[in-house]
C-alpha positions in Angstrom: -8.4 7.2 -15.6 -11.1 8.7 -18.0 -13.8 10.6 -17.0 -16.8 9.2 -15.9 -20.1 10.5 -17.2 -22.4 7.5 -16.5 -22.8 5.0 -13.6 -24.8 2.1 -13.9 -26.3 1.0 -9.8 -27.5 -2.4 -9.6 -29.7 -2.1 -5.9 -29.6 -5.3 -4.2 -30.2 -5.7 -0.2 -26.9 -6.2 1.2 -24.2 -5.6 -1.8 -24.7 -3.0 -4.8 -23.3 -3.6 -8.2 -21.3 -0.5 -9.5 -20.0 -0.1 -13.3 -18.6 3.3 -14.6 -18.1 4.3 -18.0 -17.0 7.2 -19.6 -18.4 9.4 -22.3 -17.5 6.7 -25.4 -19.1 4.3 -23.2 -15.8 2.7 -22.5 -15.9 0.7 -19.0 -14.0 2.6 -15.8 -14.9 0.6 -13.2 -16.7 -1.9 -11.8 -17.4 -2.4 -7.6 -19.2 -4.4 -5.7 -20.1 -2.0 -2.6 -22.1 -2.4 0.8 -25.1 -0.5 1.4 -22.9 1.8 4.1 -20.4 2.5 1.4 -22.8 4.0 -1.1 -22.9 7.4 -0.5 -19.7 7.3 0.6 -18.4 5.9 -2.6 -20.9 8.3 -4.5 -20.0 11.6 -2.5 -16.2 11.3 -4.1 -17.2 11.1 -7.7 -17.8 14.1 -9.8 -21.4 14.8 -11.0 -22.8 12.7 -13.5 -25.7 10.2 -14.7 -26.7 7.9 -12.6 -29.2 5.1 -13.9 -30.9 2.8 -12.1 -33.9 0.5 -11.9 -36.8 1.5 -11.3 -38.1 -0.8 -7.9 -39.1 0.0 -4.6 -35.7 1.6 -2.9 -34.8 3.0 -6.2 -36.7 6.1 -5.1 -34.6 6.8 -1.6 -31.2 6.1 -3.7 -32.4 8.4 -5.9 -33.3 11.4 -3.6 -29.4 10.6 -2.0 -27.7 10.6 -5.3 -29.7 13.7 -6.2 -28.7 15.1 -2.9 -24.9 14.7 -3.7 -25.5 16.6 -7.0 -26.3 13.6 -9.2 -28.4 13.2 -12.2 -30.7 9.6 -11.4 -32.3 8.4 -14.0 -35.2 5.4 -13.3 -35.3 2.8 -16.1 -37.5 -0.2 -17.0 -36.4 -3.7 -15.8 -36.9 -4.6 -19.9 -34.1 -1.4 -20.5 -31.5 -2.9 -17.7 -31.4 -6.3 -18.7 -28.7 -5.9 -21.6 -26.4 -4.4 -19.2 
């Protein structure tokens, strides 16, 4: 598996929207995950960039990610919609 340097998080209420790719931009992963698997699923990857957008939770994912060593980044709905 490559490495992954940049995580797209799609925030929803009930089930998240993952995709991973690696420094070429190359997909790793995609996941669907519940809110209680989050930080779970977060807390096992290796630091990187997390973007996400910008909407009322974003902020408290953002603190969490940041809290497991994460970069967040807070995007424009206009900059998410191509992905």
């Amino acid at each position: 598996m490559s490495e992954i340097t940049t995580v797209g998080l799609d925030l929803a209420k009930n089930v998240f929207q993952v995709h991973g790719a690696d420094a070429r931009g190359g997909v790793v992963f995609r996941k669907k995950l519940r809110r209680a698997a989050v930080l779970e699923f977060f807390g096992k990857l290796p630091p990187c960039l997390v973007a996400m957008e910008a909407c009322g939770g974003a902020h408290f994912w953002g603190r969490e990610l940041t809290r497991l060593g994460h970069d967040v980044r807070l995007i424009p709905p206009a900059y998410v919609k191509p992905f």
